[in-house]
Structures are given as structure tokens and as C-alpha cells.
C-alpha positions as CSV (number, residue, x, y, z in Angstrom):
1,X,-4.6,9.6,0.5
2,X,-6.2,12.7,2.0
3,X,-7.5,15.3,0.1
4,X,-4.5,17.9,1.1
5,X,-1.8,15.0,0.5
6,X,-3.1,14.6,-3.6
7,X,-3.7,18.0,-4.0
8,X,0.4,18.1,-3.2
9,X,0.8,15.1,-4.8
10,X,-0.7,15.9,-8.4
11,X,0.5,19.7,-7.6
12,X,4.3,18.4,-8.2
13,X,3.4,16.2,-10.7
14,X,2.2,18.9,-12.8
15,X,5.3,20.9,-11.8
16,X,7.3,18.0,-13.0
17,X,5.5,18.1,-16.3
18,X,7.0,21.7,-16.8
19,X,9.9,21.1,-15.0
20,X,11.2,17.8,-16.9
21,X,9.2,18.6,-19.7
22,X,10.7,15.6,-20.8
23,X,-16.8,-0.6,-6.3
24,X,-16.7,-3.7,-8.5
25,X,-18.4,-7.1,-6.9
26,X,-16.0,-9.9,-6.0
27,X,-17.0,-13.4,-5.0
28,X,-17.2,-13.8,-1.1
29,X,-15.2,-17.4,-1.8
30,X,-12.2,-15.0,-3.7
31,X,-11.0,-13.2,0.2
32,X,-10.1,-15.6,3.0
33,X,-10.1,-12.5,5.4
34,X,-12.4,-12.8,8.8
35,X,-14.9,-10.3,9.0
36,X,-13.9,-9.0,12.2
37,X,-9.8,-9.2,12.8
38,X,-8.2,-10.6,15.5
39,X,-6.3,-7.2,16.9
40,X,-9.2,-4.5,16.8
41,X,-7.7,-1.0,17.5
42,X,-9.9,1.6,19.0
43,X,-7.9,4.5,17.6
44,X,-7.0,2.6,14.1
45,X,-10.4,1.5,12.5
46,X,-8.2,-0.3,9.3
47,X,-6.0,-2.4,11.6
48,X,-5.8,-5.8,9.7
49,X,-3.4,-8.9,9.7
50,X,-3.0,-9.6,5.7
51,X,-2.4,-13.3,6.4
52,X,-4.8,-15.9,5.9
53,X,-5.1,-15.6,2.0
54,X,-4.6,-18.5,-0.3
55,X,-1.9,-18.6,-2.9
56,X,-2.6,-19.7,-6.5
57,X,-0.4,-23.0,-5.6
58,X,-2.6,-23.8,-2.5
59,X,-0.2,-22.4,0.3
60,X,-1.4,-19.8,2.9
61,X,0.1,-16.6,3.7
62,X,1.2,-16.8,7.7
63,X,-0.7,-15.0,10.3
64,X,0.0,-12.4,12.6
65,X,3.2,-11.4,11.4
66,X,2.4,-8.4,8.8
67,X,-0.4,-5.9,9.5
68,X,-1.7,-3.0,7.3
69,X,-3.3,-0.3,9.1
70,X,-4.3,3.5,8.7
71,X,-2.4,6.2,11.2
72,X,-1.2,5.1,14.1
73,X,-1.7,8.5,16.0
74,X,-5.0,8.3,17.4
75,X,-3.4,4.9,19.7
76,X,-5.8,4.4,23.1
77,X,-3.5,3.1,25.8
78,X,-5.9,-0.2,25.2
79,X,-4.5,-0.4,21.4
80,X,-1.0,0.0,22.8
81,X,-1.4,-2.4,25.0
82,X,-2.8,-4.8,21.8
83,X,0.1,-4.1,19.8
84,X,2.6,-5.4,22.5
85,X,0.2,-8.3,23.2
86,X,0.5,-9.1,19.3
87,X,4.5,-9.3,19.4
88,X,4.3,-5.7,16.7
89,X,8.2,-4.5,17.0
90,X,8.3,-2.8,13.6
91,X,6.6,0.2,12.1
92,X,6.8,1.4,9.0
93,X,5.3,4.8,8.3
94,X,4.6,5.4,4.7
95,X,3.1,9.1,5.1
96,X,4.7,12.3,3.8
97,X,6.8,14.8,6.5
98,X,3.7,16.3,7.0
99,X,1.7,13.9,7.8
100,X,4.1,12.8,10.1
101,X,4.7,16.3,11.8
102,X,1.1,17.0,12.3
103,X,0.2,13.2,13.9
104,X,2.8,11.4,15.1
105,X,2.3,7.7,15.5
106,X,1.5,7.0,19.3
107,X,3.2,3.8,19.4
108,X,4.1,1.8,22.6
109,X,7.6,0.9,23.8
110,X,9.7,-1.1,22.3
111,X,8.6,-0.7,18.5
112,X,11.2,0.2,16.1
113,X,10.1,3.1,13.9
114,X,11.4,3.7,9.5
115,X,10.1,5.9,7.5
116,X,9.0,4.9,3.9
117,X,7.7,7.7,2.1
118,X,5.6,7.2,-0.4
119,X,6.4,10.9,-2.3
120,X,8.7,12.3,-1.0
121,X,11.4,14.1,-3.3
122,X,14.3,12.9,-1.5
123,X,15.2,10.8,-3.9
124,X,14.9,12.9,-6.5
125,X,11.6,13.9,-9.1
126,X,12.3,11.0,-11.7
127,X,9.2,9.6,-13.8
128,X,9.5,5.7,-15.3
129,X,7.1,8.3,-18.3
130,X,6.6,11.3,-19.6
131,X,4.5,13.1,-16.8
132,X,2.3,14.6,-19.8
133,X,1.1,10.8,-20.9
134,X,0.3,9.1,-17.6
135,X,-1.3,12.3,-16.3
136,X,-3.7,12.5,-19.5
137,X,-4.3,8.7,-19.8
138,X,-5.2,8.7,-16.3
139,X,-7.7,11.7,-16.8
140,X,-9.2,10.2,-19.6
141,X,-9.6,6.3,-18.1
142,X,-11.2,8.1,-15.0
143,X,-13.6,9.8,-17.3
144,X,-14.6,6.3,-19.2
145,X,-15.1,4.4,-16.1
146,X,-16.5,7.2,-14.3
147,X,-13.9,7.1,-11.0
148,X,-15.9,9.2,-8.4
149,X,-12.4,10.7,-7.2
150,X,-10.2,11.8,-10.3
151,X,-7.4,12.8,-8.3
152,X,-7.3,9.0,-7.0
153,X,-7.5,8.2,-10.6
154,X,-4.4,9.7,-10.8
155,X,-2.7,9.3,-7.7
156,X,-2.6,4.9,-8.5
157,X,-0.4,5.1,-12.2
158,X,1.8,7.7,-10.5
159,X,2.3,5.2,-7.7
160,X,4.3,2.8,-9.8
161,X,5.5,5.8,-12.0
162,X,7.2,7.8,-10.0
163,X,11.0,6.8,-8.9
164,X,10.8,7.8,-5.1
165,X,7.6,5.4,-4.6
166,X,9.4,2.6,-6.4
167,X,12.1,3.6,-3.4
168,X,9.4,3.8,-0.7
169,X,8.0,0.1,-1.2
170,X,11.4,-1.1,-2.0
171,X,12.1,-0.3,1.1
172,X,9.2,-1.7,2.8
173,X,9.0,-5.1,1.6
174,X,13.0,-5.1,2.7
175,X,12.1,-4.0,5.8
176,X,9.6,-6.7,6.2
177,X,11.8,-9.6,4.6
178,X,14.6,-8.6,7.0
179,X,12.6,-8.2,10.7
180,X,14.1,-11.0,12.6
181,X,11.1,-11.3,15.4
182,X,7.9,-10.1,15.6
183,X,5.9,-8.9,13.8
184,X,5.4,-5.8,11.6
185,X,3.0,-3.3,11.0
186,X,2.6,-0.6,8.1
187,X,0.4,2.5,7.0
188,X,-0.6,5.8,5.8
189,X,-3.5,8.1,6.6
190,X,-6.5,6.3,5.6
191,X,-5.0,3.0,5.4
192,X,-6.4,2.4,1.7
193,X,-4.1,3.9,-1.2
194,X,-0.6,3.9,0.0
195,X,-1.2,0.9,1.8
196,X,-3.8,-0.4,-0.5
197,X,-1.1,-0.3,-3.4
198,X,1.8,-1.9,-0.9
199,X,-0.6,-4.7,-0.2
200,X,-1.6,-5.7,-3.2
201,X,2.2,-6.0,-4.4
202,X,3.0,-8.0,-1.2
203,X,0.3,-10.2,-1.6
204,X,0.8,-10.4,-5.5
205,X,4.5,-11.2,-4.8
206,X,3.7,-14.0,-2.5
207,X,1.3,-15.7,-5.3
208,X,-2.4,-14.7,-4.2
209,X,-4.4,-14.9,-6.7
210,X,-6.0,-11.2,-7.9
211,X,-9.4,-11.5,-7.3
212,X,-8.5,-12.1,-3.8
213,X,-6.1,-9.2,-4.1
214,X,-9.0,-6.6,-5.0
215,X,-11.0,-8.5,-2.1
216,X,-8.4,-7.2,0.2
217,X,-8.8,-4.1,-1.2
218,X,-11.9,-3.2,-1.1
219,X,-12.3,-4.4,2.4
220,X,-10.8,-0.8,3.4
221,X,-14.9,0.4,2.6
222,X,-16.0,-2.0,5.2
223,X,-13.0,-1.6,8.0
224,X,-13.9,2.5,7.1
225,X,-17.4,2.4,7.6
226,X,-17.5,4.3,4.2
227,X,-18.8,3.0,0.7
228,X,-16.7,5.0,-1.4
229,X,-12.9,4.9,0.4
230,X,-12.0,3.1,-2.5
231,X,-12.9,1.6,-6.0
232,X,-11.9,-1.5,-7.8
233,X,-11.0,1.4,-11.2
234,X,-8.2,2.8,-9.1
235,X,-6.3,-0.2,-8.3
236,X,-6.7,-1.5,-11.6
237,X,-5.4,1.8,-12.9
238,X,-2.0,1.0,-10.8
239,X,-2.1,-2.9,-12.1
240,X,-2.5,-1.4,-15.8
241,X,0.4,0.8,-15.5
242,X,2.6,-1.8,-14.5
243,X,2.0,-3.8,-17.4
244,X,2.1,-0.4,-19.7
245,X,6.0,0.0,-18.2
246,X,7.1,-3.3,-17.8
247,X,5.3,-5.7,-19.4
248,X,4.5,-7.8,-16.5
249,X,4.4,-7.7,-12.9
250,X,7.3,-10.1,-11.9
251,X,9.9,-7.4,-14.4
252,X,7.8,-4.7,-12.3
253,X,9.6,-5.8,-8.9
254,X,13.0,-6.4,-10.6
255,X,13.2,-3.6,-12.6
256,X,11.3,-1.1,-11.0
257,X,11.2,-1.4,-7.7
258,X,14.6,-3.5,-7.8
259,X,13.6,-6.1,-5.2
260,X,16.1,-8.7,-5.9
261,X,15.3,-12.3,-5.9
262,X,16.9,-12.9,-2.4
263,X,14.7,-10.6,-1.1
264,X,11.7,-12.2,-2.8
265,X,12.5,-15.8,-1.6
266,X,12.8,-14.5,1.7
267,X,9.4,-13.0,1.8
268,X,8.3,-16.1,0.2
269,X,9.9,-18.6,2.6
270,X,9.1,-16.7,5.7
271,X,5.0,-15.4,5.1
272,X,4.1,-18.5,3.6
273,X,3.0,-22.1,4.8
């Protein structure tokens, strides 16, 4: 998220608490992901295909048919011209009005566009917990493991907390199961927290194991040329509250997200080999 995008973020979060009252080291062997990607976008530095990974089970997610990406806006006529060449026909925008408004995805012809926003209010300003707790718990767990970005700290639990993000990713991973050809593409801004936490519960769904999940994570500090986009505390914070709410992850995607099992068995059948 961008700095202006969590300062809205926790700003209606602590509204809602009035209002409702109510980098860690993996193993290389853990990421089967090629240092370089296939598609390399000019104007889109976190372009990546998330297939390639090995399952728990020993099957492979497919390649070239989902990609996770920052903004889209910055497009050269060249990365265009890749995204046709690469069969894209769906994008999937997970960035607030905003966002949207002030950098339009610069997409070429022929690519369906849905929106999936990850905060907005449209669906109302429900909480799966008191605002109060997960906003303190997530202060205090930045604080002991010494997260370099409190509001990130924070922005991960709320991710799975709050009711319109469960609708946003819902969304998403429907949108993915049900694209009859080509193939799909999905972001934020940086590419890294919205779309860091959607990955993780795609490739989580589809059986890869965690430690490659976190590998695929923290690949957004290489792809962003920064050391510091993200840390392993913040998607563990996000993992941790789904097992705070629901107990485990498979009753998180039933019951909180309410991805049926149709839908899962289609992602299953068709991103996996």
C-alpha cells in the first residue's frame, strides 16, 4: 500500500472503532520462481507469473495463466504489446477509487477490466473483531518484532478482518476460477500487500507449501529493487489472524471469504498439473 492509501486505511479503521464501538531468510530450494520472469514490463517492475511453484502433494501450479503485478498505469506501448503476446484478457484492479482515478491502468485492447477493491466501504464497514483488539494486538506484535512500517503492521490483520476485503478477494479468486481463455492478471500500487496477501491465499489454496509462500513474498524486495517493500512479520501477522478468527485456514476461505468448494476445485483443477 502507499503511504496515503494506509493513512486512509487505518484513518477509517479508527473511525470504525468509535463508530461501531462495538526480512526473514528462506531456503533458496523453498521458491521455484525464475529469477528473471518470462514477461518483463518496462512500466510494471513487479510483473510476475505465480506458476511454477510445487504443491505439498508434488503437483505444479500451471504457468502463464495468472500474473500478479503492481499498477498497470505506467504501460510502454512495448509492455502492451507483451501482454497481448502473453494471451492477458482479464484484469483485475484491486486499488481503491483513488487510486484508480489518479492512474488509470494503460491496458491494451481487448482486456476485460473488474474492479476488486480491497477497502472500499461499498459493502459496508463490518469487522470479523472488535476494531479496538486487532488494532492494539497489531500495535503491540509490531513493537515485539520490531516491523520497520507499523502502519503495514496493521494494514495485514485488517486484511482478513475487515468484511469488504473478504468481498474483494472473494471476488478475485472467482474471477480467476471462472476466465474461460487466457490468461489473467491482478494488482495494486506496489504490487506487494494487496497483492502480496491475494497471492499467498491463492497459492495457499492450491496446496504450496508456506515457506515457498513467504518466498513468493518476499520476492516483491527483489522485483522492487528495494530491501524493505516488505517483511516476513507482516504476512505472518495476516496468517496469525486467520487462525485467531477461524481456527484454520481452509474454515478461513469458507467462512470468511465464502469461496465455496466448487469454486476451490475449479481453481484446483484448472492452475494445477
Amino acid at each position: 500500500m502507499t503511504r496515503g492509501v494506509r493513512a486512509r486505511l487505518i484513518g477509517s479503521l479508527l473511525a470504525a472503532t468509535v463508530v461501531l464501538s462495538p526480512g526473514l531468510l528462506v531456503p533458496a530450494a523453498a521458491s521455484a520462481q525464475p529469477a528473471a520472469p518470462d514477461v518483463q514490463l518496462e512500466g510494471a517492475k513487479n510483473f510476475r507469473d505465480i506458476g511454477g511453484y510445487l504443491t505439498a502433494d508434488g503437483r505444479r501450479v500451471r504457468e502463464d495463466l495468472v500474473y500478479r503485478s503492481n499498477r498497470l498505469s505506467k504501460l510502454t506501448d512495448s509492455d502492451q504489446a507483451k501482454l497481448t503476446a502473453a494471451n492477458v484478457t482479464l484484469d483485475v484492479d484491486l486499488r481503491n477509487a483513488v487510486e484508480r482515478k489518479d492512474e488509470p491502468d494503460r491496458l491494451p485492447a481487448g482486456v476485460e477490466y473488474k474492479v476488486a477493491d480491497v477497502v472500499s466501504l461499498n459493502n459496508g464497514l463490518g469487522f470479523h473483531e472488535f476494531v479496538p483488539i486487532t488494532l492494539g494486538r497489531a500495535i503491540i506484535d509490531a513493537a515485539v518484532k520490531g516491523s520497520s512500517d507499523i502502519g503495514q503492521s496493521i494494514g495485514y490483520p485488517f486484511m482478513v478482518s475487515f468484511q469488504g476485503s473478504d468481498v474483494a478477494f472473494r471476488d478475485l479468486l472467482t474471477a480467476i476460477a471462472q476466465q474461460q481463455s487466457g490468461a489473467v492478471v491482478y494488482h495494486c500500487s506496489a504490487g506487494k500487500d494487496r497483492t502480496g496477501w491475494a497471492t499467498a491465499v491463492l497459492l495457499t489454496i492450491l496446496g504450496v507449501p508456506r515457506a515457498t509462500v513467504n518466498a513468493d513474498f518476499l520476492a516483491s524486495n527483489t522485483f522492487l529493487g528495494r530491501s524493505d517493500a516488505v517483511e516476513q512479520s507482516w504476512l505472518d501477522a495476516a496468517f496469525d489472524q486467520v487462525n485467531r478468527l477461524y481456527g484454520s485456514f481452509d474454515r478461513y476461505v469458507r467462512d470468511g471469504l465464502r469461496l465455496d468448494q466448487n469454486t476451490v476445485n475449479t481453481l484446483r483443477a484448472k492452475l494445477l498439473v
